[in-house]
N, C-alpha and C positions, 0 to 999 in steps of 0.2 A: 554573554553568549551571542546579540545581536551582533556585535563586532566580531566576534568568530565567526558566525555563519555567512556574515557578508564577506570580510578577508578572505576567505577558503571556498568563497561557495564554488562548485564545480571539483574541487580535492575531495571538502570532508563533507559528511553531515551533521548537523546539528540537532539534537531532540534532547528531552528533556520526558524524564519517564513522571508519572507522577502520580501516586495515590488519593491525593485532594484536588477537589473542584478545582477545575483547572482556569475558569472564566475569569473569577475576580484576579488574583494572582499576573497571568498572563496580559488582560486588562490595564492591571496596574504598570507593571513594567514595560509596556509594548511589547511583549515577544514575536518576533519577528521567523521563527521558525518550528518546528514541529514539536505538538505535545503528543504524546502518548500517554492514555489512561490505564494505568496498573491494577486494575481492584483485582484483590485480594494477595498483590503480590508476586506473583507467576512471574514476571518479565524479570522482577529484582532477587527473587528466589535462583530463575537460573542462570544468573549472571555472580552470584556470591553475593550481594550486594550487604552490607553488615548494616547500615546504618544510613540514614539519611541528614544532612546533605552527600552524596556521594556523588563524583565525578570519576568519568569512564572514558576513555579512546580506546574503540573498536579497530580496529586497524582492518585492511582490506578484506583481511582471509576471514574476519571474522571472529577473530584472539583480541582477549584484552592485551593491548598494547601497554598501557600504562592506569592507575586507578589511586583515588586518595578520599579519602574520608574526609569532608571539613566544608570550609571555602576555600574555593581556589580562585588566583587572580588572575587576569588574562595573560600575564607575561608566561606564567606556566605554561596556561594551555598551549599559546603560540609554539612556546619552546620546546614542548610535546610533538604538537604536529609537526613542527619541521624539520623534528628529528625523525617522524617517517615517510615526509616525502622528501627528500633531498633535491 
């Protein structure tokens, strides 16, 4: 996601919702862009969110554009976003 949020930054946003302590984690991998803390849920409740790891692209209007349950690898994401900013 570092690499996403830097290739995009000024198109997309990058965040990362998250029900667990967010320091060590974040810490651990350098995260380089924004976390959001979820307790109890509320953000992934009204978003559908089924399951975590779950990845999302908001698209402008604020519609999930695209979404998958799992890991995703960055060719996906890319190939996501570029299919909504042409």
């Amino acid at each position: 996601m570092n690499t996403v949020a830097s290739t995009y930054s000024g198109k997309v946003v990058c965040m990362v919702i998250s029900s667990s302590a967010k320091a060590s984690w974040a810490t651990t991998y350098g995260v380089q862009f924004t976390i959001a803390k979820d307790n109890g849920g509320a953000t992934a409740s009204a978003y559908g969110v089924p399951a975590t790891p779950h990845n999302v692209i908001v698209d402008q209007q604020g519609d999930i554009a695209w979404e998958r349950t799992g890991g995703t690898g960055l060719s996906t994401f890319t190939t996501q976003i570029d299919a909504l900013n042409p």
